[in-house]
N, C-alpha and C positions, 0 to 999 in steps of 0.2 A: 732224818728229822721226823719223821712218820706221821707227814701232814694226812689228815680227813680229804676227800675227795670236794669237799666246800672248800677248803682253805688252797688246795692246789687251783680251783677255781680261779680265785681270788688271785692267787700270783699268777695263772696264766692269764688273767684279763688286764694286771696291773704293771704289770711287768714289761708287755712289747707297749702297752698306751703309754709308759713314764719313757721309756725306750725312744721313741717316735717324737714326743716332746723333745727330748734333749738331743734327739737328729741336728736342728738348727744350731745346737752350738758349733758343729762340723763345717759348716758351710762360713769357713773363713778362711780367709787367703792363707795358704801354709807358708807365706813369709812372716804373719801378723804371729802376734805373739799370746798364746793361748789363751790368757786371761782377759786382755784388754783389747780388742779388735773391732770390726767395723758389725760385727753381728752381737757383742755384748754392750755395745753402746749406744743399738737400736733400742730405743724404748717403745718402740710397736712390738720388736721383738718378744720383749718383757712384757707387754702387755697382752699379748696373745697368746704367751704361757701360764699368765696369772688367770685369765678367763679360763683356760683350759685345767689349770687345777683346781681352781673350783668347780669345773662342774664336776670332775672327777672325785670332791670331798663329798659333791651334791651327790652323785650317784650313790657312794658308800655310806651315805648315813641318813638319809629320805626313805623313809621305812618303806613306802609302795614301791620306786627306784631300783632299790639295791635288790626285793625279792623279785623284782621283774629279770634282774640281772643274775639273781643267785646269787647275793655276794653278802659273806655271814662278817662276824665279827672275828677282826685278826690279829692272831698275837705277832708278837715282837720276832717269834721263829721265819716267819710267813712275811714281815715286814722284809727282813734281813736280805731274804730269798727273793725279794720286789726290788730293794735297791740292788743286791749283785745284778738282777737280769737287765736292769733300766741301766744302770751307770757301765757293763761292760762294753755294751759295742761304743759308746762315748771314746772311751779311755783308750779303746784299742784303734780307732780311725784317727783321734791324735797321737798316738804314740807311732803310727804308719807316716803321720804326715812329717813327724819331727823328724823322721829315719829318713823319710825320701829327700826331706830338706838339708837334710848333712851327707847325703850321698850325690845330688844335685847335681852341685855348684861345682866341684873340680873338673871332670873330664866333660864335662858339656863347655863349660868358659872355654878349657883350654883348646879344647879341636877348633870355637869359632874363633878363637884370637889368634891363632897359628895361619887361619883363611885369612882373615883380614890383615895378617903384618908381611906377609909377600910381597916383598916390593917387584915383582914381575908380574902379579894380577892386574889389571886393567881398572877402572875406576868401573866400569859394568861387572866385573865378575866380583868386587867390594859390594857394589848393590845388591846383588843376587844372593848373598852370602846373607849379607842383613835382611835382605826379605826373608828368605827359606829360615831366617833366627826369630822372625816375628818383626823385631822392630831395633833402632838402639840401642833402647835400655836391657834387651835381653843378649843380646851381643857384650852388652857392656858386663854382663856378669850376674843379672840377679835371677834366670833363669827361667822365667814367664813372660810371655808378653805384656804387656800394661794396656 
């Protein structure tokens, strides 16, 4: 691409801060479903994102700001190179959490369901089986404690 040493600036400063922004959309239960979960239907969430992109618009076009910061005018090349560096650790911690969620669920259920269907274990070694599982609902199958 044979970015200027200003413009490489620019996507090294825009790049991990859009990066770090979109850290929060990770921080949902990897049973919840990508799009609609309890961190994208926080609207503090969303508001704490929108404060933070503007200041980051404020920085890039407040003429004293952005020289303070070194940060010149940036074409679409330079853009392109801010969204791959900001949206890949996103896409790659949910595509880790989908894999872990489909590898999960079978040999974990089945080992504690195989403990708990012994009809010669004792009603304490059934407790101890569902402690050491967390609780229940993760014996019961869904794989985390609640």
């Amino acid at each position: 691409m044979g970015l200027s040493v200003e413009l490489a600036n620019n996507v090294a400063f825009f790049s991990p801060v859009l990066a770090q922004l979109l850290n929060v959309l990770n921080m949902r239960d990897a049973d919840e479903n990508v799009f609609v979960n309890q961190v994208t239907r926080n609207k503090w969430v969303w508001a704490a994102l929108t404060v933070c992109l503007a200041a980051l618009i404020g920085a890039y076009t407040m003429p004293g700001l952005n020289q303070l910061l070194s940060l010149q005018n940036t074409g679409s090349d330079a853009w392109l190179l801010v969204a791959i560096g900001a949206l890949l650790p996103t896409v790659i911690i949910q595509g880790v959490k989908q894999w872990v969620k489909s590898r999960r669920v079978g040999p974990t259920r089945c080992f504690v369901q195989r403990l708990q269907d012994r009809p010669w274990e004792s009603s304490s070694a059934k407790r101890a089986v569902t402690a050491v599982a967390g609780n229940d609902h993760w014996a019961a199958g869904t794989g985390l404690p609640t």
